[in-house]
MARTIMAR-6671 format. One record per residue (C-alpha): residue in three letters; x, y, z. Coordinates in Angstrom, 1 decimal. Layout:
% MARTIMAR-6671
  type       x       y       z
   ala       X       Y       Z
...
***
This chain:
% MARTIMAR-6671
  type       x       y       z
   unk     0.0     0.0     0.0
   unk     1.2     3.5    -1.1
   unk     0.4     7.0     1.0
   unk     0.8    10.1     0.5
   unk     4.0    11.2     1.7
   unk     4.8    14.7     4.0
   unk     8.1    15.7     4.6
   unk     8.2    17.0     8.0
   unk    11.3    19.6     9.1
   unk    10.4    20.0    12.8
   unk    12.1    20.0    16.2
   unk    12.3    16.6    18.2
   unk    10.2    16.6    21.6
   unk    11.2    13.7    23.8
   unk     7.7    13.4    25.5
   unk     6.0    12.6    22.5
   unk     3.7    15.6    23.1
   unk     4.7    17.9    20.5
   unk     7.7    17.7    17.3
   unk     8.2    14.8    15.0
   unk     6.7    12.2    17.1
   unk     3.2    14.0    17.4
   unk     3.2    15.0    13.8
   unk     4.5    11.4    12.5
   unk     1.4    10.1    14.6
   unk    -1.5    12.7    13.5
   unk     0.0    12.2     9.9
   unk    -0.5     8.7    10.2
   unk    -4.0     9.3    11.3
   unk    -4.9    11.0     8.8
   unk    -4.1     8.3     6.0
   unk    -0.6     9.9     5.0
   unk     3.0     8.8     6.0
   unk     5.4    11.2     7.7
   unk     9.5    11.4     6.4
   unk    10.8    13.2     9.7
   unk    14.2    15.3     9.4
   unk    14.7    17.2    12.8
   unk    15.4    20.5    12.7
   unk    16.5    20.7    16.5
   unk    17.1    18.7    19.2
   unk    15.6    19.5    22.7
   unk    15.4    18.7    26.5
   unk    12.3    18.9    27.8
   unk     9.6    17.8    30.0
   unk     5.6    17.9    29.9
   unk     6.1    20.7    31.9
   unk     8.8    22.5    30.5
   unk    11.7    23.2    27.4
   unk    14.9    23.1    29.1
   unk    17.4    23.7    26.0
   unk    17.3    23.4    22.4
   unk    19.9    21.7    20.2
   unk    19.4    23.2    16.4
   unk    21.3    21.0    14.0
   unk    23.6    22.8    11.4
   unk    21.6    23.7     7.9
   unk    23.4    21.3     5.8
   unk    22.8    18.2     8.0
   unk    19.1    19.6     7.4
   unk    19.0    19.6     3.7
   unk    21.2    16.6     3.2
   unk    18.4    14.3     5.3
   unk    16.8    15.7     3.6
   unk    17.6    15.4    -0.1
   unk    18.5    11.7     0.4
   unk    14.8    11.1     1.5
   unk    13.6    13.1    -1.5
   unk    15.8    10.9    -3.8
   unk    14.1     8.1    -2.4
   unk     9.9     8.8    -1.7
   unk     7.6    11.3    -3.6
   unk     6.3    13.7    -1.4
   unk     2.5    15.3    -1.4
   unk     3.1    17.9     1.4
   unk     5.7    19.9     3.5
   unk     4.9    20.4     7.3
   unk     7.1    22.7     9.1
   unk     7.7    23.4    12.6
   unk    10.7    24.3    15.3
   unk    13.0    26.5    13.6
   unk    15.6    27.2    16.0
   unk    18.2    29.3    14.3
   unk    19.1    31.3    11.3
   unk    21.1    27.9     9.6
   unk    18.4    25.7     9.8
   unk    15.6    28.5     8.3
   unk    17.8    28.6     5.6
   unk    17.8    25.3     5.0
   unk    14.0    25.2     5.5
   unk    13.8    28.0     3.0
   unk    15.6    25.9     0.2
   unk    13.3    22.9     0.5
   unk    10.4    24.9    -0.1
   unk    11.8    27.3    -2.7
   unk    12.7    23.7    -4.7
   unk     9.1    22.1    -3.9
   unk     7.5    25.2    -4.0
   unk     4.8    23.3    -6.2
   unk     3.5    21.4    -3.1
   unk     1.1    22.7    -0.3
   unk     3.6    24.0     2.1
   unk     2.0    24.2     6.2
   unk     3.9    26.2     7.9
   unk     3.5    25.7    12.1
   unk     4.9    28.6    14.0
   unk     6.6    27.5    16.8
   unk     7.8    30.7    18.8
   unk     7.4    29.7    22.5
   unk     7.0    26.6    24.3
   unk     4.3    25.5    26.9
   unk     6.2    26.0    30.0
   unk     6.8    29.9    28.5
   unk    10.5    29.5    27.6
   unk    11.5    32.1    24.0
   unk    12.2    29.6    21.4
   unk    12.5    31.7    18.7
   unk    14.4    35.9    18.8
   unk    13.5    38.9    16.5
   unk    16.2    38.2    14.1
   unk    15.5    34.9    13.2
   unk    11.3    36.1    13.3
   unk    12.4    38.9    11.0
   unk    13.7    36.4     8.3
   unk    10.8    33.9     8.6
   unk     7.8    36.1     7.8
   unk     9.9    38.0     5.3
   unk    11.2    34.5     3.6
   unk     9.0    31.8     4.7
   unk     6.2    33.5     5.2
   unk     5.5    34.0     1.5
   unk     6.0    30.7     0.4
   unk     2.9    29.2     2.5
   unk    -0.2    27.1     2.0
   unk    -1.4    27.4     5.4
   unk     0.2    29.3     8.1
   unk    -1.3    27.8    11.6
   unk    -0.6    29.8    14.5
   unk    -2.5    30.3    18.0
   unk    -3.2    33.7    18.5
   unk    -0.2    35.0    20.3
   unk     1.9    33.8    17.5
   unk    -0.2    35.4    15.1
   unk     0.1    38.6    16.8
   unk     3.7    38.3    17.2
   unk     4.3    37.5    13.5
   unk     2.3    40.6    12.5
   unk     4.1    42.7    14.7
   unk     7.2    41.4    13.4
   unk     6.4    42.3     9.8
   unk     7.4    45.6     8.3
   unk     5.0    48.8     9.5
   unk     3.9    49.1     5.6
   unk     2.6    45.6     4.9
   unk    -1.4    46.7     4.7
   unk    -3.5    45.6     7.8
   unk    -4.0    47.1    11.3
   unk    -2.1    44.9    13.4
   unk    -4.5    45.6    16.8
   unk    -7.3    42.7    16.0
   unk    -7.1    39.1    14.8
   unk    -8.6    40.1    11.7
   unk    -6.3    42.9    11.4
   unk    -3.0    40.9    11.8
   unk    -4.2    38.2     9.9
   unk    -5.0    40.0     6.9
   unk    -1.0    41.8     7.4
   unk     0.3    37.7     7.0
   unk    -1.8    37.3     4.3
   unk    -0.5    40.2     2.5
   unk     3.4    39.4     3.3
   unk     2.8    36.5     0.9
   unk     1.0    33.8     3.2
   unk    -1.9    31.7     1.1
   unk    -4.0    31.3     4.6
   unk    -4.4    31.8     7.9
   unk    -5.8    29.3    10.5
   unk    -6.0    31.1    13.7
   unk    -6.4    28.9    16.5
   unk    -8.5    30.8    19.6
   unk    -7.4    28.4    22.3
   unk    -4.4    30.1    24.3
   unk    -5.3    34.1    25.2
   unk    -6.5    35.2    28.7
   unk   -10.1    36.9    27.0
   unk   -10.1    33.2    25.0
   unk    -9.8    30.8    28.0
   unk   -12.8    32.6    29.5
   unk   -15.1    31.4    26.3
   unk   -17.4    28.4    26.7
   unk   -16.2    27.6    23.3
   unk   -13.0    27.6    21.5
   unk   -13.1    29.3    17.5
   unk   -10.8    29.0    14.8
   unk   -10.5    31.4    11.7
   unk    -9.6    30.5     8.5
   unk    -8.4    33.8     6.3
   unk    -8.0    33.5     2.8
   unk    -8.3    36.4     0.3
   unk   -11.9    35.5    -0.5
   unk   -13.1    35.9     3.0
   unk   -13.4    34.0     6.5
   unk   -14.4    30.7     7.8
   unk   -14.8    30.0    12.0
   unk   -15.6    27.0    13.8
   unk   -16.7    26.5    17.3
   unk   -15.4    24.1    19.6
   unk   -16.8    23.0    23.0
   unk   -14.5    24.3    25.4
   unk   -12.1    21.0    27.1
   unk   -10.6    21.5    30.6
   unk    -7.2    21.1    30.9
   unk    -3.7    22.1    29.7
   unk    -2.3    20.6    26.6
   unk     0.9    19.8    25.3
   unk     1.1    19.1    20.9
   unk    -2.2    20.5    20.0
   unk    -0.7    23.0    17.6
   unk     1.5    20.1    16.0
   unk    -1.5    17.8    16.2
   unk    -3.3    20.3    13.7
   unk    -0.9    21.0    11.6
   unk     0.3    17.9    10.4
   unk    -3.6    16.2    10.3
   unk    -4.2    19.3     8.0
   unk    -0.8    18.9     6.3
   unk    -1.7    15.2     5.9
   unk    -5.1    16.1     4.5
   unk    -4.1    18.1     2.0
   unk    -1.4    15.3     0.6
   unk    -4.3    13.7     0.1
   unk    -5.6    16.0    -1.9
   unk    -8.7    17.6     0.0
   unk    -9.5    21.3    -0.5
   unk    -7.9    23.4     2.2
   unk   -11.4    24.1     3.8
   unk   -12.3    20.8     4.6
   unk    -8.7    19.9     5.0
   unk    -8.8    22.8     8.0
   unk   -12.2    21.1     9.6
   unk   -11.1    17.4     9.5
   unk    -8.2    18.5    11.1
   unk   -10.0    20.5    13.6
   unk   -12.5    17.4    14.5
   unk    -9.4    14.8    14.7
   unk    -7.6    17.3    17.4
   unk   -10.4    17.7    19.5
   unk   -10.7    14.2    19.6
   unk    -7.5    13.5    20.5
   unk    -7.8    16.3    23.0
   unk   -10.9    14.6    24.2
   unk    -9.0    12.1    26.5
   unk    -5.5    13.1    26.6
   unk    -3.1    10.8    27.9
   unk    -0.8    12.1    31.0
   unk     2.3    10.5    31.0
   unk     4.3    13.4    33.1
   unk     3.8    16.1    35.8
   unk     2.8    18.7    33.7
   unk     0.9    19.2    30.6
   unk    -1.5    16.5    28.9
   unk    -0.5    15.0    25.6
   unk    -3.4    14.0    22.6
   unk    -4.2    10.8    21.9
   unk    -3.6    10.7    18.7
   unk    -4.1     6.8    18.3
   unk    -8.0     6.5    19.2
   unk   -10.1     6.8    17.0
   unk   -13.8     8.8    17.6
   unk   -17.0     9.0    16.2
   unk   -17.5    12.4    14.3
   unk   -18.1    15.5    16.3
   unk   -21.1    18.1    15.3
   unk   -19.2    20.6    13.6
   unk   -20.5    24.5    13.8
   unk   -19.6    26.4    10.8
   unk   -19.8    30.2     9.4
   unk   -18.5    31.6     6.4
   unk   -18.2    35.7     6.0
***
């Protein structure tokens, strides 16, 4: 049996929670197969990112390339980028499959609240990564960061969601999936909503609310959507299935450390009522 390959160029969580373990498994779920090439290296707990190890660009893009030579990929998923070297080598793998849907997951800070990322390095994504995007899928810190990083010109008002997605989406990026899980005013909500910006309009969906801290959600997402989209659905639906899978796997996470809950990514679940609006 054949799937639909996605190359994944992410960080390496330990736990399992998040990185190349979490997207190899919500890949997997979602009928594609995962070609892992670690970006970085990291200690780390479910409570907490103690260091990260980035691995030089070359070693990056040689892992790479020999996969390449090997499997036909359908998707790029992208995740940790710890350093200047390794975007660059991120950078070259897209600009060379730049015919494939690229899902780009910004990871700028981890759970426990440790910087994984600096303003250099967040400069020279959204000015050179940025652009080459599918789907950009960032909670809604990141997306206000990555706004505010972007030059004072690019057109939006950088003081709303809407506002700073619509400044991604006119740096280059195809979409925007704006997850509403992990603000203050958010966590307050009886129900969680993501937004979907494209330059034909919005889409949101509405979430029952799931107590609880969570570690790999945004990595969960990601890589069911990038999965989805190797398989050739159309990004809306792509964006939903995704959505239903992760709250399922949210639904009873597994705990295997003193901090955060992990998804279950290996259980299946029937089909959750989905709540949809397009504007």
């Amino acid at each position: 049996m054949s799937l639909p390959c996605v190359l994944v160029l992410a960080g390496h969580d330990p736990t399992g929670g998040a990185g190349l373990v979490a997207d190899a498994e919500a890949i997997r779920a979602m009928g594609g197969w995962a070609l892992t090439v670690p970006t970085a290296l990291t200690r780390q707990t479910t409570v907490d990112v103690q260091s990260v190890m980035p691995r030089p660009g070359e070693e990056i893009l040689a892992s790479a390339r020999t996969l390449l030579d090997d499997c036909r990929i359908s998707a790029i998923k992208v995740g940790l980028i710890a350093d200047l070297s390794a975007l660059e080598a991120v950078i070259t793998l897209c600009v060379e499959n730049a015919h494939l849907p690229i899902i780009i997951d910004p990871v700028l800070r981890a759970g426990g609240g440790r910087e994984l990322s600096s303003q250099t390095l967040m400069a020279a994504f959204v000015e050179r990564l940025l652009p080459l995007a599918t789907l950009v899928t960032p909670n809604l810190q990141e997306l206000a960061r990555l706004a505010f990083a972007l030059p004072k010109q690019t057109g939006g008002d950088d003081q709303d969601i809407a506002g700073q997605a619509e400044r991604l989406l006119a740096a280059g990026a195809s979409a925007i999936l704006a997850t509403g899980t992990d603000t203050a005013s958010e966590r307050q909500q009886p129900s969680v909503i993501h937004r979907l910006y494209t330059p034909s309009g919005v889409q949101a969906w509405s979430w029952p609310r799931l107590a609880g801290s969570y570690h790999g959600s945004g990595c969960t997402l990601a890589s069911a959507t990038a999965a989805l989209l190797a398989r050739g659905e159309r990004l809306e639906s792509a964006c939903q299935q995704a959505q239903q899978f992760t709250w399922q796997s949210l639904e009873r996470p597994l705990a295997p450390g003193r901090g955060q809950q992990i998804p279950d990514r290996l259980t299946g679940r029937f089909p959750l009522p989905i709540q949809g609006s397009a504007t």
